[in-house]
N, C-alpha and C positions, 0 to 999 in steps of 0.2 A: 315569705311564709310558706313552710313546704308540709301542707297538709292543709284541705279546707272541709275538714269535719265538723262536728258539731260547737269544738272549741274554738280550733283554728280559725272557724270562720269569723266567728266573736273577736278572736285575738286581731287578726287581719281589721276589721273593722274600728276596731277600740284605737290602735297603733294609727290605722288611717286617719284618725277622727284626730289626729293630734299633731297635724301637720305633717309627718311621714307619706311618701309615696310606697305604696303597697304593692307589690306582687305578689297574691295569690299561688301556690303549686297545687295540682292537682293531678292525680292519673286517670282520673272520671274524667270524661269528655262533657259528659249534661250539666258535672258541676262547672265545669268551666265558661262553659254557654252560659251559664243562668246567671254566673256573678258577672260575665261585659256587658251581660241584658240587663246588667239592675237586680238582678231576684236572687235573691238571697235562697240555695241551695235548704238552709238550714231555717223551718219552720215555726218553730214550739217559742226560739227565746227572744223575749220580749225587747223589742224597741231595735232589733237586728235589721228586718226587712227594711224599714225608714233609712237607717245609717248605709246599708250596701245600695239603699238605691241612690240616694245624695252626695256617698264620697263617688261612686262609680260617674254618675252625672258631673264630677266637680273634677274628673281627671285622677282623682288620687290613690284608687284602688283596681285594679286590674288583675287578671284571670291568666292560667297557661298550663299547656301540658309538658313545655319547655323548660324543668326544672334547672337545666345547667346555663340557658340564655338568660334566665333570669336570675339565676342568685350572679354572674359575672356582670348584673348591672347591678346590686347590691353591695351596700356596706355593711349589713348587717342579716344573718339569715338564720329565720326560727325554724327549728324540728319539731312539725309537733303529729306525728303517726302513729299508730297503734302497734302496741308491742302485745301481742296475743299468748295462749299457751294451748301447747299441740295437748291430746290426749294422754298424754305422759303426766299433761301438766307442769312440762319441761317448756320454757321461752323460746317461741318461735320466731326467729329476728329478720326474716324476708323483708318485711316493709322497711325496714328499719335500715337494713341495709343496702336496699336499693334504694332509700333516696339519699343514706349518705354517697353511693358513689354518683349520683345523678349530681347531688353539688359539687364534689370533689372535680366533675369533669370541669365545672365551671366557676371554681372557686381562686378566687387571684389575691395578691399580697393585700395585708392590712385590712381582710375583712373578720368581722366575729362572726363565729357561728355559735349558736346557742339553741341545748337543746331542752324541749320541754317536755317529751316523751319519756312517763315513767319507763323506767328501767332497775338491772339490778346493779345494785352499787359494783363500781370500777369501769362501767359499761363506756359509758359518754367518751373517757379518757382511753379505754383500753383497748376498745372495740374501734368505734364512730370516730378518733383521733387516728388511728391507723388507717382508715378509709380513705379519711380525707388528705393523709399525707401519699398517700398511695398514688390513688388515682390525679390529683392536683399537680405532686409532684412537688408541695410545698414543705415547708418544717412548722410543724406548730411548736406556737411560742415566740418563734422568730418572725415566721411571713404570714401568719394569721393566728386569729386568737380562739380562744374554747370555752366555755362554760357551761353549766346545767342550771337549770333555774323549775323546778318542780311547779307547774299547775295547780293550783287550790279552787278552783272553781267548780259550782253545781250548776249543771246544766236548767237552764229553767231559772236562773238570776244571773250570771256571769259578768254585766255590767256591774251589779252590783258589791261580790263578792271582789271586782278587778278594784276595784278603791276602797275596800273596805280592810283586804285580809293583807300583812304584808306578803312582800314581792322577797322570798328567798332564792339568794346568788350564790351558786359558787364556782369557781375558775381556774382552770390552768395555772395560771401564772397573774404576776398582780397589775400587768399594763391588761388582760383580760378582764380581772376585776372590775378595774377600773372602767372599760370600755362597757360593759354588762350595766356596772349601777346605772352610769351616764344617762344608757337609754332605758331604762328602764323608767329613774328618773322624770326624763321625759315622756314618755308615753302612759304610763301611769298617775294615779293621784295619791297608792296608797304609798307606805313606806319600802325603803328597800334592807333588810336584811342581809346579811353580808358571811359568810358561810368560809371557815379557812379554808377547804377545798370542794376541787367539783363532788368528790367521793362524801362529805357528808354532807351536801346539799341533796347527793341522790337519797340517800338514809332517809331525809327527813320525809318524803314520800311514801317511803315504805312503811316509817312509824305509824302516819296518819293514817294513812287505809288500815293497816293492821291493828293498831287501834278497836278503832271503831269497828272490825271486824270480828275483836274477841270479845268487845264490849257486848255487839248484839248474841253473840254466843251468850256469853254469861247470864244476859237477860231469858234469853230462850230455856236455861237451864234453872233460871229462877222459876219461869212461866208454868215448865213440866210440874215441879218442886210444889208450886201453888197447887195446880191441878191433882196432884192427889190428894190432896187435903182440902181440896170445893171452896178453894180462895181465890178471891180476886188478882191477882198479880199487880194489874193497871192499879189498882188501888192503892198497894201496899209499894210500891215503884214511885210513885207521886210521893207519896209519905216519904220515901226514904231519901227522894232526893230533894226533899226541905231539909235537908244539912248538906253544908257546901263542899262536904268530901265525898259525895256519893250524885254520881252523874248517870245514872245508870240507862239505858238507850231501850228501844220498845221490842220485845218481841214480836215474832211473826213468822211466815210460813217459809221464812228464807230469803238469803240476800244476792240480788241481780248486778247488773251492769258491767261497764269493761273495768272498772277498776276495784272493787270491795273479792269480787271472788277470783282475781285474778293476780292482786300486786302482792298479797302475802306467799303467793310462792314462790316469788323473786327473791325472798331472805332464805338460806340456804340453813338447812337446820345439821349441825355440825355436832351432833349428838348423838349417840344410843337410842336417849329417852324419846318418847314423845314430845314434840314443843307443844306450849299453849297457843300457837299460833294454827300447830297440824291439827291440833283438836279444834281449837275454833271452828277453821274451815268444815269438819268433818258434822261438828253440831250444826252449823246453820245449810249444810245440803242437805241434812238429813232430819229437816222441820218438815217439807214436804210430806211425805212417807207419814209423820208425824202426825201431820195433820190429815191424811186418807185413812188410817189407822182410828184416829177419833172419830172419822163421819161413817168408816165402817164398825165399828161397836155402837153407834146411835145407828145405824140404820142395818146393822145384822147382815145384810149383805147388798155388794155393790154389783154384783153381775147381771148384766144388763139394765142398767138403771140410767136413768139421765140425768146428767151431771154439766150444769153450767160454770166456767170458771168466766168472773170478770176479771177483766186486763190482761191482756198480752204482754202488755210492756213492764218492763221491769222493775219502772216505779213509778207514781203517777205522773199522770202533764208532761211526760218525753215517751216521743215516739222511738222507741227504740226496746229490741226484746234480745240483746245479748244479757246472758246466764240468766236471762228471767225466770222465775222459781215456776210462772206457767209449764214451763217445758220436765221440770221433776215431779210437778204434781200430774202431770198427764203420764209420766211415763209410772207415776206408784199406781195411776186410775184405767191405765191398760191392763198392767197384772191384776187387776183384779173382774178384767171383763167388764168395765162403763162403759155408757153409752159419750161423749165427750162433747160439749158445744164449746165455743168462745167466742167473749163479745169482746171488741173493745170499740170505742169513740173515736180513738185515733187511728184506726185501721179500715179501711173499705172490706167490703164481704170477700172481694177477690183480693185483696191482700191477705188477709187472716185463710183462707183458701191454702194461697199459695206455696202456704208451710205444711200443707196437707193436713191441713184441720177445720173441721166442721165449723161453718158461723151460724148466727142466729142472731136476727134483729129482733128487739124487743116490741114490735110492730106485729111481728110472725112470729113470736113463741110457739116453740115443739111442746109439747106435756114435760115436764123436768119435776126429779125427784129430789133434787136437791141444788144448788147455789152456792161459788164457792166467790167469796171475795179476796184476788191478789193484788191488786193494783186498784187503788182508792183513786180514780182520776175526778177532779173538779165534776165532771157530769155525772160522779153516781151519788155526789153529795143529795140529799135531800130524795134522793130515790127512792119511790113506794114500792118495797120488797112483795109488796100483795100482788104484782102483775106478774111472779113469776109461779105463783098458786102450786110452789113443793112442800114438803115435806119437814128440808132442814136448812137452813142457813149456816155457812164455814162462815166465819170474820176470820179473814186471815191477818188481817193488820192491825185488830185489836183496834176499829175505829167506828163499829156501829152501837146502837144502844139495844143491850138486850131486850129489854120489855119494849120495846118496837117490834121487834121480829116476834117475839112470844105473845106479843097480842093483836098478830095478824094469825095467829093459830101454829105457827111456826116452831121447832125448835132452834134456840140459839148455842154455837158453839164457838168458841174465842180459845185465840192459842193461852191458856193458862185461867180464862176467865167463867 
């Protein structure tokens, strides 16, 4: 397994737990330490820490910085690393490709390698195939085999989603086939999906995120649509998706994480026009803005004012703040001169610090003029908005009730509501 992130580690575990000997890859040195100690690197997903500590104790899972020692004792070796995008918003493949030559260095006949790193279609075959014939010195097809198998899981369930959603295959050539379902098969409970090539197993990756990324566009643009007309959005969203052709997703102040603002750039728009994919993306970075734009017309002006955003993180119950919409709502609340705090639950004072930003325990509240809610994490459920004694409450996720905030004296603002 060459990646032990927040998936990885999951995948590692789940494959361990199912009679497989596991090798762990890792470039972090602490993660490596913490999975031959038992400790599970990766915090948040449930029923993780128990399985790294039990297979690790039982022999069957192991740790290393030695990504070529380990896949040449391997038959079978997963990719599963972050494909990021530089500021161009063009695919940055550094990880990606140094750990395919790290297994190429140590990659011998008759193994699979199968990768699980979204990517843009032709990638796994065009790119990560030529790596590994390179450096190996092998022929794929002949003295090892290839395929991509796309991730479907949410962090924050992964066991569960691993036997629930099927397992989509697809392969070089059909003794790779073959060799992918085998063990997938095995190491899974759900079904296995079977895809004619690795190139539209990668697709199907890219639909899903994208998807779901024009979808919450569309909603955001229903939400505006509502809001000038002093309608409820949540309302009329519920309603409309009581009929089974209308699935329509929640607005809100914008979508985070490594893969919803990141995998629809990987479809390459071969057009003039605008795609509906380029406007998605463009609608839900530019909710943020959106939503400082609303708190500054209720409150006339933000300069120098204090302004609490909850959650750092991207979305609730994972610790993690890549593309978190925190980071565009700070940068619409700098030009306009705010004062900026940030809380979250899963962050210590001197982590949320560390990104050069103001914290504030709700122990030691500053005076604050307003309160922005981005990240709904389980601890601000049932939270008395009276302790933060401003002005105005932001619902950024369209998940508090308004005459709760409006009858602590409060006003309440909701993306569309």
């Amino acid at each position: 397994m060459v990646g032990l992130g927040k998936i990885g580690m999951s995948l590692a575990a789940q494959y361990a737990s199912k009679g497989f000997t596991v090798i762990g890859c890792d470039i972090n040195q602490e993660v490596v330490e913490a999975v031959n100690n038992g400790i599970s690197p990766v915090k948040e997903e449930k029923g993780l820490a128990e399985r790294v500590a039990s297979l690790v104790k039982e022999g069957t899972l192991s740790a290393t910085q030695d990504t070529a020692s380990a896949v040449s004792d391997s038959d079978v070796v997963i990719i599963i690393v972050p494909l990021i995008i530089n500021t161009q918003k063009v695919p940055d493949f550094r990880w990606l490709d140094a750990a395919a030559g790290d297994i190429g260095r140590g990659l011998r006949q008759n193994t699979l390698v199968i990768n699980e790193s979204t990517v843009p279609v032709g990638t796994t075959r065009d790119r990560l195939g030529k790596i590994l014939e390179r450096e190996s010195g092998l022929e794929l097809g002949t003295d090892f085999g290839l395929a991509f198998s796309p991730e479907r899981v949410y962090s924050g369930r992964i066991f569960t989603d691993l036997a629930k959603y099927p397992k989509v295959v697809g392969a070089a050539d059909q003794e790779s086939t073959n060799m992918a379902v085998s063990f997938y098969q095995q190491v899974l409970d759900a079904e296995v999906t079977v895809m004619d090539s690795i190139e539209a197993s990668e697709l199907v990756k890219l639909i899903e995120t994208s998807y779901r990324d024009v979808n919450i566009a569309l909603a955001n643009q229903f939400a505006k649509y509502a809001a000038e007309y002093k309608l409820d959005i949540m309302q009329a969203i519920v309603a409309a998706n009581s009929q089974p052709f209308s699935h329509i997703h929640t607005p809100g102040v914008g979508v985070g994480g490594h893969c919803i603002p990141v995998y629809p750039y990987f479809l390459p728009n071969t057009s003039d026009e605008p795609s509906v994919i380029s406007i998605a993306r463009a609608t839900n970075d530019g909710m943020a803005q959106y939503a400082v734009d609303l708190l500054k017309k209720e409150m006339r002006d933000l300069s120098g004012k204090s302004i609490m955003i909850l959650g750092l993180s991207y979305r609730e119950d994972v610790k993690e703040v890549a593309f978190s919409s925190t980071w565009l709502l700070i940068e619409a609340l700098e030009i306009e001169n705010a004062e900026i705090f940030v809380h979250d639950p899963l962050f210590s004072a001197t982590e949320i610090e560390s990104y050069g930003l103001k914290s504030a325990a709700f122990d030691v509240l500053p005076p604050l003029d307003a309160v922005i809610l981005q990240s709904y994490h389980s601890q601000y459920r049932g939270l008395d908005f009276g302790i933060f004694g401003c002005k105005v409450v932001l619902d950024g996720r369209n998940v508090l009730k308004k005459e709760d905030i409006t009858g602590l004296g409060m006003s309440y603002i909701g993306i569309g509501c």
